[in-house]
ZAVEX-994375 format. One line per field, with one value per atom (N, C-alpha, C): residue number from 1; residue in one letter; atom name; x, y, z. Coordinates in Angstrom, 3 decimals, decimal comma. Atoms other than C-alpha are relative to their C-alpha. Example, Ala and Ser with C-alpha at 12.3 -4.5 7.8 and 13.67 -1.06 7.14 Angstrom:
2
i (1;1;1;2;2;2)
aa (a;a;a;s;s;s)
at (N;CA;C;N;CA;C)
xx (0,890;12,300;0,900;-0,820;13,670;-0,770)
yy (-1,190;-4,500;1,200;-1,190;-1,060;1,090)
zz (0,000;7,800;0,000;-0,060;7,140;0,730)
This chain:
201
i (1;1;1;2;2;2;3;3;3;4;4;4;5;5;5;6;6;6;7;7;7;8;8;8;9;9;9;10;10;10;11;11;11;12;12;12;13;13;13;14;14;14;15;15;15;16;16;16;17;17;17;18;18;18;19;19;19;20;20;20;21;21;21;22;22;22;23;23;23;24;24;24;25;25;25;26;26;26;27;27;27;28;28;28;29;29;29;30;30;30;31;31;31;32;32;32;33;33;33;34;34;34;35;35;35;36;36;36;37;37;37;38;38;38;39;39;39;40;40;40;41;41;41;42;42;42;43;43;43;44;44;44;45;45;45;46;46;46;47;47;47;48;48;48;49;49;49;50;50;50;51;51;51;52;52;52;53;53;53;54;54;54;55;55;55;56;56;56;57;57;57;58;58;58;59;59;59;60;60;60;61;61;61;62;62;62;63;63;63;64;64;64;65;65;65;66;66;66;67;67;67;68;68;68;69;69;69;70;70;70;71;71;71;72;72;72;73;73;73;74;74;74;75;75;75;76;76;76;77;77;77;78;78;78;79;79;79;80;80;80;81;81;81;82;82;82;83;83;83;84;84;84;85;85;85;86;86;86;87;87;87;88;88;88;89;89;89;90;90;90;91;91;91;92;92;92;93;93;93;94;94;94;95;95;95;96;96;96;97;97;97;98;98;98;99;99;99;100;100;100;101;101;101;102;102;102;103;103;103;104;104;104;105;105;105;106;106;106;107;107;107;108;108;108;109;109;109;110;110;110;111;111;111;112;112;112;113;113;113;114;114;114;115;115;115;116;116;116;117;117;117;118;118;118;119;119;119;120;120;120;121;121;121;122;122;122;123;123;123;124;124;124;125;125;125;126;126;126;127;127;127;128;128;128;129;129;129;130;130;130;131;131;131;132;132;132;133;133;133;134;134;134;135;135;135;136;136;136;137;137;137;138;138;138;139;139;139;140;140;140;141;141;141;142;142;142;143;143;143;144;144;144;145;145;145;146;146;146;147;147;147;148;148;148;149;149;149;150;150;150;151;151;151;152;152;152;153;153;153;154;154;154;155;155;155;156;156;156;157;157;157;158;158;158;159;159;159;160;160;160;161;161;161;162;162;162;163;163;163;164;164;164;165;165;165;166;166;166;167;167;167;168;168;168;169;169;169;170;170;170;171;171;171;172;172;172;173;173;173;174;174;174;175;175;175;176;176;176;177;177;177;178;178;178;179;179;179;180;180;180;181;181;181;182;182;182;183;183;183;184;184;184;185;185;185;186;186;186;187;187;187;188;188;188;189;189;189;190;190;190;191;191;191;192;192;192;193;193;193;194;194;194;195;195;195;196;196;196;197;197;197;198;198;198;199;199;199;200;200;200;201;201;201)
aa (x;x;x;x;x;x;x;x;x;x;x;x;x;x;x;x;x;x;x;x;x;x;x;x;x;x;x;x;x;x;x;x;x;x;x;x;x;x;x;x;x;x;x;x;x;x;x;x;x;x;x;x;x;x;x;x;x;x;x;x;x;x;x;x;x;x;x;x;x;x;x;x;x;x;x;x;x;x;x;x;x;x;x;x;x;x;x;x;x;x;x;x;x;x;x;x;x;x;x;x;x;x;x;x;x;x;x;x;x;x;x;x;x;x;x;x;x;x;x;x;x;x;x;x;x;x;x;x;x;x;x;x;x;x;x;x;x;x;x;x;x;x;x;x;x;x;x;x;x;x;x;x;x;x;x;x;x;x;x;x;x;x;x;x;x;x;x;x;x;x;x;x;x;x;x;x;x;x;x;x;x;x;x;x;x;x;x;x;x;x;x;x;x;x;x;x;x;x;x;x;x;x;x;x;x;x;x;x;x;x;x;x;x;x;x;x;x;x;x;x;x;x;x;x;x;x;x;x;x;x;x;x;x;x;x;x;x;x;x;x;x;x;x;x;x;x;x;x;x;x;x;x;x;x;x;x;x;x;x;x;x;x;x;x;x;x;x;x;x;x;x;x;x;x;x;x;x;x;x;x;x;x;x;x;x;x;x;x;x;x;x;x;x;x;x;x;x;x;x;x;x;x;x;x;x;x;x;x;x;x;x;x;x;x;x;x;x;x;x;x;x;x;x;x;x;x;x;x;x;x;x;x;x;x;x;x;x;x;x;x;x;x;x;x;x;x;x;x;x;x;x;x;x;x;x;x;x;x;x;x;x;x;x;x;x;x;x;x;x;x;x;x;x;x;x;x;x;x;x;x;x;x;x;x;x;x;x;x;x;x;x;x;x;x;x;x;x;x;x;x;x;x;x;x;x;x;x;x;x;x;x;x;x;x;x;x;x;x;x;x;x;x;x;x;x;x;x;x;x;x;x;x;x;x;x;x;x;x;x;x;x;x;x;x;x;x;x;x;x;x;x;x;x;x;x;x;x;x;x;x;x;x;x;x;x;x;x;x;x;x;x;x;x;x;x;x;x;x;x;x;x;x;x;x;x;x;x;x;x;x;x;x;x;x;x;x;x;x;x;x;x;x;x;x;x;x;x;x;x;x;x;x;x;x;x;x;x;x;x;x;x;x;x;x;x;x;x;x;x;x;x;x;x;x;x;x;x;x;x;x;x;x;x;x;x;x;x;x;x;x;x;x;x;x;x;x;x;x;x;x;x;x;x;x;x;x;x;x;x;x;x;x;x;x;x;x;x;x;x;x;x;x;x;x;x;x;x;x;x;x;x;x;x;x;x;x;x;x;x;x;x;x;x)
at (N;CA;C;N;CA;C;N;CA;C;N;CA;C;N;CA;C;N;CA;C;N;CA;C;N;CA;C;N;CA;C;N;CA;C;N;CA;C;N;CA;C;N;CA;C;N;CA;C;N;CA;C;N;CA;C;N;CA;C;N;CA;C;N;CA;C;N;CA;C;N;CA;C;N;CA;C;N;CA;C;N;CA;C;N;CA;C;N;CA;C;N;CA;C;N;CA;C;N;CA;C;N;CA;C;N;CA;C;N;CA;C;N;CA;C;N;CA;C;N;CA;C;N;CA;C;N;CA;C;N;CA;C;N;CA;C;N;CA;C;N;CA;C;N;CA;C;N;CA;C;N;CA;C;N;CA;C;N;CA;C;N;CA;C;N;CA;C;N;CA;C;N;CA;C;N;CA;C;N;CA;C;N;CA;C;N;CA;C;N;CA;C;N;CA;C;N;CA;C;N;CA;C;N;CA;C;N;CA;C;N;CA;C;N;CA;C;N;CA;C;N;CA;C;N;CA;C;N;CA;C;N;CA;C;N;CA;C;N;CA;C;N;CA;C;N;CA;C;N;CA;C;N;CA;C;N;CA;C;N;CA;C;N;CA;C;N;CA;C;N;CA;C;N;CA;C;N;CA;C;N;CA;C;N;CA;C;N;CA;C;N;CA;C;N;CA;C;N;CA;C;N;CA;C;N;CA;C;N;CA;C;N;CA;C;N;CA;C;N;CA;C;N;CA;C;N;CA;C;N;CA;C;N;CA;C;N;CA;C;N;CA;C;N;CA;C;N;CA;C;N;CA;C;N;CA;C;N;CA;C;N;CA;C;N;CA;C;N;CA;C;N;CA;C;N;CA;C;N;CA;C;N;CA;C;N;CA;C;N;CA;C;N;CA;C;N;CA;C;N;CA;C;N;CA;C;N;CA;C;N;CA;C;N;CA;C;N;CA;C;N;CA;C;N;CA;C;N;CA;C;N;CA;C;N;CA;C;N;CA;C;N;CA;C;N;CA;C;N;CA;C;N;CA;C;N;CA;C;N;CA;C;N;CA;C;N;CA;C;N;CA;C;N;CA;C;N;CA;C;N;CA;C;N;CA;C;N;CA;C;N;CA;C;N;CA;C;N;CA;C;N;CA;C;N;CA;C;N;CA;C;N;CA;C;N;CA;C;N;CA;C;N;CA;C;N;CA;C;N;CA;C;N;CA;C;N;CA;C;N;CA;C;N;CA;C;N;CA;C;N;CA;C;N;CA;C;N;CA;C;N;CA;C;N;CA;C;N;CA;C;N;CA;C;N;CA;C;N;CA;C;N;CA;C;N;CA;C;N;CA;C;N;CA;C;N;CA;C;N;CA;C;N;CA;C;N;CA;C;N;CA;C;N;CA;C;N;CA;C;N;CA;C;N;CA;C;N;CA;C;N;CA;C;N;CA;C;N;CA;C;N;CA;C;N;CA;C;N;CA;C;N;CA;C;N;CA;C;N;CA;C;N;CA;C;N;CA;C;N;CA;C;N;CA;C;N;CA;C;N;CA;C;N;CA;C;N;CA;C;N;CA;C;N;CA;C;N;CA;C;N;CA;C)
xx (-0,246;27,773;-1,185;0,755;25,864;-0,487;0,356;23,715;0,541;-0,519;25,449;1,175;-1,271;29,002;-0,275;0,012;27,052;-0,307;0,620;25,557;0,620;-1,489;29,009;0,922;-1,094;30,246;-1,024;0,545;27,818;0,534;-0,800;30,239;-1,209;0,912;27,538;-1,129;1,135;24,887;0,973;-1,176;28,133;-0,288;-0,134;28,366;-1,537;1,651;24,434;-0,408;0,247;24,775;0,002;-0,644;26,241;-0,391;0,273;25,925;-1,158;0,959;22,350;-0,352;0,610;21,359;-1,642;1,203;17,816;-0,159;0,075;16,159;-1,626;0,615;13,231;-1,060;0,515;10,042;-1,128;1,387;7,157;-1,034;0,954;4,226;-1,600;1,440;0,481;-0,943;1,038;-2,482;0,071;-0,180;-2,052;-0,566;1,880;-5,829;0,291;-0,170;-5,447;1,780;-1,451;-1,594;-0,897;0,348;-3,241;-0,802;1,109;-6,451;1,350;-0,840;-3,899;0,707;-0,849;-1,838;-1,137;0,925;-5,191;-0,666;0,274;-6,260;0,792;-1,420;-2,730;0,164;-0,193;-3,024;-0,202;-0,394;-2,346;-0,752;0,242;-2,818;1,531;-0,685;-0,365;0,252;0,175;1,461;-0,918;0,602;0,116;-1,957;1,401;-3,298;-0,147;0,517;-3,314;0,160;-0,109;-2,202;-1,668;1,820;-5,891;-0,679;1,371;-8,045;0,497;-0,718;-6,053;-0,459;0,342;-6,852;-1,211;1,245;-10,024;-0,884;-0,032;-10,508;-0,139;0,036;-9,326;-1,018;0,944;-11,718;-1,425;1,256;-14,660;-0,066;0,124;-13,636;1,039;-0,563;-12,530;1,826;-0,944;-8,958;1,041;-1,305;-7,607;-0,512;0,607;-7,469;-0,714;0,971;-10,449;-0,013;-0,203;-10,957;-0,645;0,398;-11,768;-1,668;2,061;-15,878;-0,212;0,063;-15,809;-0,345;-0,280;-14,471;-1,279;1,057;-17,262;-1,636;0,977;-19,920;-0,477;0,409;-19,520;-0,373;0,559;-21,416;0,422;-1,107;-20,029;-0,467;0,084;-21,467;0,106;-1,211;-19,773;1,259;-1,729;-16,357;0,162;0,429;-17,679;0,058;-0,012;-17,863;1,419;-1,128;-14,381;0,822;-0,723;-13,162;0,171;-0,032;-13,346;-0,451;1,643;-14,342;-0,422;0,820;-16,623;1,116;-0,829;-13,815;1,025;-1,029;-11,560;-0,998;0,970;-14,739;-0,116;-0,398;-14,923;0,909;-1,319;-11,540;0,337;0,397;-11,266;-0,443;1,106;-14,394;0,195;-0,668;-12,469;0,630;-1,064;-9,433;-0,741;0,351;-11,440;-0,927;0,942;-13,858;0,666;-0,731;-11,107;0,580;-0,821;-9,197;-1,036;0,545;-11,885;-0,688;-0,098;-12,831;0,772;-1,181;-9,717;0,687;-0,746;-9,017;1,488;-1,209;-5,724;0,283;-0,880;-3,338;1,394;-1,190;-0,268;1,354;-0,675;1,429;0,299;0,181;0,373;1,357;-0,987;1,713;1,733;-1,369;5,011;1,056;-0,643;5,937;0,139;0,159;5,357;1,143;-1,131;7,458;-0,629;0,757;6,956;-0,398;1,030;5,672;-1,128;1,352;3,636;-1,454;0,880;1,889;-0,477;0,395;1,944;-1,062;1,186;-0,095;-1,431;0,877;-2,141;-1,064;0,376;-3,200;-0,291;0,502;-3,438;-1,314;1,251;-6,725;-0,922;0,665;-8,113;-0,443;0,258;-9,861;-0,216;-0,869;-7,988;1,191;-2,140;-4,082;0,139;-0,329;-2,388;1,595;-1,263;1,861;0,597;-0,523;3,086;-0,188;0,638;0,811;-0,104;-0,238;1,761;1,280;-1,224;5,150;0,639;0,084;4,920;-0,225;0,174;3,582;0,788;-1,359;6,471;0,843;-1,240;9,017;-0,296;0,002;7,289;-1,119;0,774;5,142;0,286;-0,330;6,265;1,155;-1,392;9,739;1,090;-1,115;11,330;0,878;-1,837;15,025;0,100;0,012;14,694;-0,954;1,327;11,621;0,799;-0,553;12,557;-1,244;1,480;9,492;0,535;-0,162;10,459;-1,608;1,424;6,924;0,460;0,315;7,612;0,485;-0,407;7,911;1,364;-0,940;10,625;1,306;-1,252;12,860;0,712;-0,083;12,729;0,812;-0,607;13,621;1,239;-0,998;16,458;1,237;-0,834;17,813;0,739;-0,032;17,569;1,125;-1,202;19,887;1,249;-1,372;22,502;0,508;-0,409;22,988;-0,084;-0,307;22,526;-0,993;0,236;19,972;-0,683;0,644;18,873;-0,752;1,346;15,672;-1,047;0,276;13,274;-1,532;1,569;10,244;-0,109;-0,202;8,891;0,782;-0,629;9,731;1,563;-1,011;13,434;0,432;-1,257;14,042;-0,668;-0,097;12,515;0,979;-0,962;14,502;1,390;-0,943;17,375;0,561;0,150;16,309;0,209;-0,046;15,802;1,169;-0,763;18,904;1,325;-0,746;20,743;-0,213;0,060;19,377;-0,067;-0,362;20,198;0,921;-1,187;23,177;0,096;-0,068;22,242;-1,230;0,794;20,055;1,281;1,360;19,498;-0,928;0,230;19,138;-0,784;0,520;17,029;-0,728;1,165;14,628;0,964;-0,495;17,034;0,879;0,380;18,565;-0,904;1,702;15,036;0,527;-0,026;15,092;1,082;-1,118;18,515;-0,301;0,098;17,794;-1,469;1,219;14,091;0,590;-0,828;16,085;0,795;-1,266;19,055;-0,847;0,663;16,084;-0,859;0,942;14,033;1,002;-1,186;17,514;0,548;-1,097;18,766;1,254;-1,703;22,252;0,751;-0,598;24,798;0,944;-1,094;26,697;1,587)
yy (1,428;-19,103;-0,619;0,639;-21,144;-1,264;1,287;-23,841;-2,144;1,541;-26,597;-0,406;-0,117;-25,372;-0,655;0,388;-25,856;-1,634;1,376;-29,167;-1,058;0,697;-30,473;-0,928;0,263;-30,823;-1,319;1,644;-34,016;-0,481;0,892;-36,404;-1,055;0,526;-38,527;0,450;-0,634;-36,084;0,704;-0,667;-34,447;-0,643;0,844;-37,065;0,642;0,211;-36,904;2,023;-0,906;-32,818;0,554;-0,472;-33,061;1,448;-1,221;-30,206;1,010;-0,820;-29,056;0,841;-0,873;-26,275;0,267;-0,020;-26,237;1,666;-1,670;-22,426;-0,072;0,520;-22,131;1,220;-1,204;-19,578;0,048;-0,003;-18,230;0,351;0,257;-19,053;0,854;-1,386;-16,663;-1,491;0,803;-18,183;-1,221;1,101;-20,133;-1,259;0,719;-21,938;-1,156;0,916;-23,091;-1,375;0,991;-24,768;-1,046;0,668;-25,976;-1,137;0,896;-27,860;-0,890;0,427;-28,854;-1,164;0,971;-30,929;-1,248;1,244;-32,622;-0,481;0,648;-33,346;-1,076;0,498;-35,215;-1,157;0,818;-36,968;-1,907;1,185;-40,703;-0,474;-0,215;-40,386;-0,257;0,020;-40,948;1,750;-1,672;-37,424;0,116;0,151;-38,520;0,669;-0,063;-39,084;1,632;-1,231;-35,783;1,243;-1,179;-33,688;0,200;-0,319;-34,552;0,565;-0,583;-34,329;1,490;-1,064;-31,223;1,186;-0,786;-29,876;0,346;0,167;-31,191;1,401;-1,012;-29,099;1,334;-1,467;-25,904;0,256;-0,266;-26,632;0,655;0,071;-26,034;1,486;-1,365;-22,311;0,664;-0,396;-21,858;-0,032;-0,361;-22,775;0,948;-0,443;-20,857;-0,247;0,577;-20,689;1,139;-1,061;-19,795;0,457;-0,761;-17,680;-0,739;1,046;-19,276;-0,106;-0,069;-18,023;-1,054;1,026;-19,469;-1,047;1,543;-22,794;-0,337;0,429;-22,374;0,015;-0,095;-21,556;-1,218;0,774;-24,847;-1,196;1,206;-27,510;-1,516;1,486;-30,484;-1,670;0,665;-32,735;0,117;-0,123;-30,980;-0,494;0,692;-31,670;-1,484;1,465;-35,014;-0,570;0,540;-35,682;0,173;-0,256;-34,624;-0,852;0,948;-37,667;0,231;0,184;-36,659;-0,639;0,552;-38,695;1,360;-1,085;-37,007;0,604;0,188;-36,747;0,930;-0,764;-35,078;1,310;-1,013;-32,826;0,827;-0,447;-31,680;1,055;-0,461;-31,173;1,887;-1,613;-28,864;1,251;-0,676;-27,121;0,814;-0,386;-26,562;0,940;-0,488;-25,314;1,492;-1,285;-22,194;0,630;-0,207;-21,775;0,596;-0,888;-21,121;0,827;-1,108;-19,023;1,292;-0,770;-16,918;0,506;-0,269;-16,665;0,600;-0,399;-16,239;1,765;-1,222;-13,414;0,094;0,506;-15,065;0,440;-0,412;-13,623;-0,378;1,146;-15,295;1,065;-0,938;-12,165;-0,162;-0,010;-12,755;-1,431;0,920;-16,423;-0,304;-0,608;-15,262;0,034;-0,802;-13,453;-0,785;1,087;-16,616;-0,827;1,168;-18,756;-1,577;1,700;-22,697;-0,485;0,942;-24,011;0,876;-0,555;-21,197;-0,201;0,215;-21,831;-1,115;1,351;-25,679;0,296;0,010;-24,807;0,632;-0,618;-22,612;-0,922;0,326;-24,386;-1,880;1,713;-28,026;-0,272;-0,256;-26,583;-0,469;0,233;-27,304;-1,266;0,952;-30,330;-1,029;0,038;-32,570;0,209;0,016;-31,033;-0,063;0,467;-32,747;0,733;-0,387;-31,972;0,456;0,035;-32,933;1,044;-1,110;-31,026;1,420;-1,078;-28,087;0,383;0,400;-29,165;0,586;0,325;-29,205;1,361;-1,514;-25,607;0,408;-0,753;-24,445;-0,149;0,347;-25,979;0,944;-0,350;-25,198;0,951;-0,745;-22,554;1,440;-1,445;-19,966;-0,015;-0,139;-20,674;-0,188;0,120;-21,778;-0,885;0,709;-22,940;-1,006;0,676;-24,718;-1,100;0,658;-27,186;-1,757;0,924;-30,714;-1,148;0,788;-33,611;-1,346;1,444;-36,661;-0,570;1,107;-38,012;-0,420;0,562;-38,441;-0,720;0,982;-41,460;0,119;0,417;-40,881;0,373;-0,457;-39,032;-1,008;1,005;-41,625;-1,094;1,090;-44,497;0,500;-1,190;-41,809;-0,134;-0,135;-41,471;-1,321;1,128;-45,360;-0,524;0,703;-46,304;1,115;-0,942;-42,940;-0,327;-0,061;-43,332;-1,287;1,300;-46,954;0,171;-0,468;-46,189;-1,512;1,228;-49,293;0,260;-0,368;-48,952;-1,108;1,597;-51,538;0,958;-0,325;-49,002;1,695;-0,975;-45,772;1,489;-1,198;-43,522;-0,168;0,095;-44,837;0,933;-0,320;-43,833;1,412;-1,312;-40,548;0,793;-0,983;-39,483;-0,152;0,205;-40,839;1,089;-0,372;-38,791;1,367;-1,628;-35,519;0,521;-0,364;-35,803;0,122;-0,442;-36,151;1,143;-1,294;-33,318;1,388;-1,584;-30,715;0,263;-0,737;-30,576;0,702;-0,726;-29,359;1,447;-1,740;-25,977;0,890;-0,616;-23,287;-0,906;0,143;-25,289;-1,583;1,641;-28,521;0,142;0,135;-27,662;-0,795;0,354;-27,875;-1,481;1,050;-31,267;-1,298;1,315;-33,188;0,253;-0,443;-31,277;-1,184;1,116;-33,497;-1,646;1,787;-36,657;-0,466;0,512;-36,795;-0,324;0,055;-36,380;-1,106;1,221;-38,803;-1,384;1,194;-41,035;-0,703;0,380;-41,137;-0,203;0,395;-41,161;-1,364;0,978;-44,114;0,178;-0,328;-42,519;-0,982;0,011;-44,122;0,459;-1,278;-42,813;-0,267)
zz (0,207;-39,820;-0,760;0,475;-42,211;0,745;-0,970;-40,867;-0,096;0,242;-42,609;0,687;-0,754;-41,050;1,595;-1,225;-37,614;-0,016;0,004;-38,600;0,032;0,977;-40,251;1,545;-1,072;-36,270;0,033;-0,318;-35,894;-1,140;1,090;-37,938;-0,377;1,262;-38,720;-0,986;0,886;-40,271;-0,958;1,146;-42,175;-1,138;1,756;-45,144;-0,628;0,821;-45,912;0,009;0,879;-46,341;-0,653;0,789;-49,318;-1,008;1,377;-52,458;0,735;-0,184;-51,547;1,292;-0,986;-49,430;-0,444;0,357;-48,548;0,544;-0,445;-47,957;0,652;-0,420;-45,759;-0,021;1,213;-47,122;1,564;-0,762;-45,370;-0,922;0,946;-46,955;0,623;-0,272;-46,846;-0,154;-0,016;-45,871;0,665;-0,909;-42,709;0,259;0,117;-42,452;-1,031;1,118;-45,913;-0,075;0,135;-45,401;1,351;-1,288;-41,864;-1,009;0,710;-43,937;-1,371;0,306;-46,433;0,824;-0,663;-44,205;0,420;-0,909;-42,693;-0,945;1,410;-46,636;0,428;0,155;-46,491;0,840;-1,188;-43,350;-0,403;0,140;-43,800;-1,856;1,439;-47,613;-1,411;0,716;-50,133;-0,905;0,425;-51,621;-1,341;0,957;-55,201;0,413;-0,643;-53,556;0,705;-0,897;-51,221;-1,180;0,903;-53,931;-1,417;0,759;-56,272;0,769;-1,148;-53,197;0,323;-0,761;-52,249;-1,629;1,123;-56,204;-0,192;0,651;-56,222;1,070;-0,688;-53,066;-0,413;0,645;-54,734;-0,689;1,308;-57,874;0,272;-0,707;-55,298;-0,221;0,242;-55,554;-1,209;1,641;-59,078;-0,132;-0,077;-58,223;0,723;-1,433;-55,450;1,002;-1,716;-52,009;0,574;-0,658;-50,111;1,145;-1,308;-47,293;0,757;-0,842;-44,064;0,091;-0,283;-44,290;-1,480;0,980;-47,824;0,526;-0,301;-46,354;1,468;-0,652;-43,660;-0,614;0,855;-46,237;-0,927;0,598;-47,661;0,394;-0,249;-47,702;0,565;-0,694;-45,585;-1,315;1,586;-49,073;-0,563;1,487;-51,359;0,539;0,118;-49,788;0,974;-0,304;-48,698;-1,324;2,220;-53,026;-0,166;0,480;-53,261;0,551;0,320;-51,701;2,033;-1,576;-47,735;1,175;-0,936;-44,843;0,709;-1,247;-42,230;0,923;-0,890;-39,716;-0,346;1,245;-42,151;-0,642;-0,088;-43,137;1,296;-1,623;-39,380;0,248;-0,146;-39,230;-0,862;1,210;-42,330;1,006;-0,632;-40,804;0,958;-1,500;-37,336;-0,530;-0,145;-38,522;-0,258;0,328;-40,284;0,644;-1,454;-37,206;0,928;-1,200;-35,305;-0,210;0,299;-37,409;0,200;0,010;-37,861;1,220;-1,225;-34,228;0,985;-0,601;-33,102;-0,417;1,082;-35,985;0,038;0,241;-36,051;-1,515;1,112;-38,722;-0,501;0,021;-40,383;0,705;-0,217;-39,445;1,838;-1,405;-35,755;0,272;0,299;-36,306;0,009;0,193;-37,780;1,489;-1,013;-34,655;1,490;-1,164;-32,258;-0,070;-0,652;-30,649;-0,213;0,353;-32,040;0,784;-0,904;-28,861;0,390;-0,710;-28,342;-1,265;1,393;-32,506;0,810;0,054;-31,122;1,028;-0,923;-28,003;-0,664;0,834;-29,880;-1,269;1,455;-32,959;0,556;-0,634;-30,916;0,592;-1,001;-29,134;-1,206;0,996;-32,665;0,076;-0,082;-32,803;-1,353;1,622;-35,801;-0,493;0,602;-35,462;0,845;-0,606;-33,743;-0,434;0,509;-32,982;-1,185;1,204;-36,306;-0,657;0,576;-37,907;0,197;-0,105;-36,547;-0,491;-0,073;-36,320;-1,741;1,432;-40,593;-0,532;0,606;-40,967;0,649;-0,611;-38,266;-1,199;0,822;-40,850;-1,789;1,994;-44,615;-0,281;0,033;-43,865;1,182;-0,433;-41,735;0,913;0,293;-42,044;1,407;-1,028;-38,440;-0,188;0,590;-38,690;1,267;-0,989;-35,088;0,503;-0,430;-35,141;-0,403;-0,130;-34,508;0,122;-0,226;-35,413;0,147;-0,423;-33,277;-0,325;0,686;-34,213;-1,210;1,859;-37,833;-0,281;0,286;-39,235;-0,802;0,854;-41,846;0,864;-1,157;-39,280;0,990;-0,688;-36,955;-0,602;0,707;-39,606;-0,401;0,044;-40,845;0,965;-0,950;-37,667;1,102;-0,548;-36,499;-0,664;1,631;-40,011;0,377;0,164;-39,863;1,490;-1,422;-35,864;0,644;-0,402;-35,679;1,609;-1,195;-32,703;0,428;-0,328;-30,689;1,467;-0,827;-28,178;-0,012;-0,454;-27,025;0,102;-0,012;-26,621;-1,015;0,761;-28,382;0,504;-0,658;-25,590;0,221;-0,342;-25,117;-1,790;1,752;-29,487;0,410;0,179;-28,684;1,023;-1,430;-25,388;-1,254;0,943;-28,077;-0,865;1,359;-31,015;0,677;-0,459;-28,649;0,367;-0,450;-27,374;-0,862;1,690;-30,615;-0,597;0,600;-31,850;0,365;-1,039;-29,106;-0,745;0,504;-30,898;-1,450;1,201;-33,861;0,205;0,413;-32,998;0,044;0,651;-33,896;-1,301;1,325;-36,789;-0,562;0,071;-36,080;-1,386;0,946;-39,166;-0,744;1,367;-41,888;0,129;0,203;-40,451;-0,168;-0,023;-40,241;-2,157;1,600;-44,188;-0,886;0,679;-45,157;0,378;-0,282;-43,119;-0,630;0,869;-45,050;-1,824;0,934;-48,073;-0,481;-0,391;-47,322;-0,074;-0,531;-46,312;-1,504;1,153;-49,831;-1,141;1,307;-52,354;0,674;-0,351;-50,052;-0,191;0,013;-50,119;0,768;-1,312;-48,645;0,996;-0,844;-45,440;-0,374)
């Protein structure tokens, strides 16, 4: 069964999956997608995508290994546009990888709450942010990010959802979307979608 066939039974996420099928990759180099995301963090994509280049430029354009990224100078990637906090962060994520001798391979083979427990001990990723490499980095079809803002707004407009606090739209949102696993990734994937063309239902 394709995941759109299963998706198709919630009549209101049906209309908004029209034509496109999304496909979902696993991506090398865990550390670096992790630091990536915390470049990104309340940043504009325009914006995260320079700092995120300028980043690379530090090592001639690719991505560096996690000793690299501890080898460098917390004022060089303080010049490239980072606060301290966000320097840190960085700093963490490849402290721990390399401590840990965590492998994306290891990763891979985990269960998403067991990455989220894992990778939250970090100090700097938070849910989402894990939540974000489950989905576009090592490829789970079942990850469901009631934090995220666009999901949320998404799901308030297609489902008409009405709630009075934050915890009433998430018990809401969680319980809406039992019905779509295995395959929660790829609807968050359409309703972010649905949410930036302004389609209508």
């Amino acid at each position: 069964m394709s995941y759109k066939t299963h998706l198709k039974k919630d009549a209101k996420l049906a209309p908004i999956l029209k034509e496109d099928t999304h496909e979902l990759k696993r991506r090398k180099n865990t550390p670096i997608r992790l630091i990536a995301s915390i470049i990104s963090q309340q940043l504009s994509t325009k914006v995260a995508k320079i700092i995120f280049d300028r980043f690379l430029s530090l090592y001639e354009g690719k991505e560096p290994s996690c000793a690299q990224v501890l080898a460098t100078d917390p004022t060089v990637l303080r010049s490239i546009g980072l606060s301290n906090s966000k320097v840190a962060y960085v700093q963490n994520v490849a402290q721990f990888f390399v401590d840990q001798k965590l492998t994306d391979k290891q990763l891979y083979a985990m269960e998403p709450e067991e990455v989220i427990e894992l990778l939250t001990k970090i100090k700097g990723v938070g849910r989402w942010t894990v939540e974000m490499l489950l989905m576009f980095s090592l490829g789970h079809e079942n990850v469901f990010a009631v934090d995220d803002l666009g999901i949320q707004q998404a799901m308030i407009r297609l489902y008409n959802i009405k709630y009075t606090t934050k915890k009433e739209l998430h018990i809401k949102m969680i319980k809406k979307s039992m019905t779509w696993a295995p395959y929660k990734t790829f609807a968050c994937l359409h309703l972010w979608k649905w949410k930036d063309t302004k389609a209508p239902v």
